[in-house]
N, C-alpha and C positions, 0 to 999 in steps of 0.2 A: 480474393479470399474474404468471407466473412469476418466481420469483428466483435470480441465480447465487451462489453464495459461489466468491471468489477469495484463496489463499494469494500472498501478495508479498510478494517478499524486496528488502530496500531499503537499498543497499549508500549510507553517505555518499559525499561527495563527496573527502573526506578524514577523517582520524583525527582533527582537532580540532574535527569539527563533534559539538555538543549533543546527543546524540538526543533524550533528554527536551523539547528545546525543538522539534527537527523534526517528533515527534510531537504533539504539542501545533499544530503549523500544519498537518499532517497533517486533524489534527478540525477544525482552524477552516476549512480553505479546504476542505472537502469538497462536491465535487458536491450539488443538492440530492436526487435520486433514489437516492444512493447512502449505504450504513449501514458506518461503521468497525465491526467487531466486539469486534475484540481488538489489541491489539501485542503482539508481547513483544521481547527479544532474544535475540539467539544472537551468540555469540562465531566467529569466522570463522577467525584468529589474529595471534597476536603480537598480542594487548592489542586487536584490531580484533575491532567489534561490529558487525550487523547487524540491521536491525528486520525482525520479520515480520508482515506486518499483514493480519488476514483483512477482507474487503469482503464483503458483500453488495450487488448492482448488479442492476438490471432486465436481465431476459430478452431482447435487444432488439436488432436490428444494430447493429454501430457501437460498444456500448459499450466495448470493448475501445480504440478509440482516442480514445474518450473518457476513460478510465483511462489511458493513455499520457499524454496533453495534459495530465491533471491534477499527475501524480506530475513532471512533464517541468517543470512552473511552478512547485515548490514547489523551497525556495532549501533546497541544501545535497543533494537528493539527489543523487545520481550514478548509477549503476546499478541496475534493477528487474526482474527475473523474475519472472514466474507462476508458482510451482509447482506448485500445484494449482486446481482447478476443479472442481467439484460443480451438479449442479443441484437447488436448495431445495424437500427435499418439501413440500408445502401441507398 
């Protein structure tokens, strides 16, 4: 089966939330079809940081709100964009 890689920008919920620890439940509660790639952060401003976290996710109807529901259950994010999307050469 095909794979997609997904760029998502992952705004907290506030400035005092941990990223270090949201990422860290980011891998722990991850789908099991689905591959964290990378994080990093990016500064947005005034002292406010964003994660951007690449996915790779099965080729597949649906999984996009299966991506929604996952990031939507983990405590502390706020806001999530797709910025980009590629489809996995083989």
């Amino acid at each position: 089966m095909a794979r997609v890689i997904l760029a998502v920008r992952i705004m907290p919920q506030d400035s005092d939330i941990d990223l270090d620890a949201l990422s860290g439940e980011l891998r722990e509660k991850l789908p099991q079809d689905f591959k964290l790639l990378s994080v990093s952060r990016e500064a947005v401003a005034f002292g406010l940081e964003s994660l951007v976290v690449w996915f790779s996710v099965p080729e597949e109807e649906g999984v996009t709100e299966r991506l929604e529901s996952y990031l939507s259950a983990i405590s502390g994010v706020g806001e999530f964009n797709v910025e980009a999307i590629s489809r996995a050469s083989e």
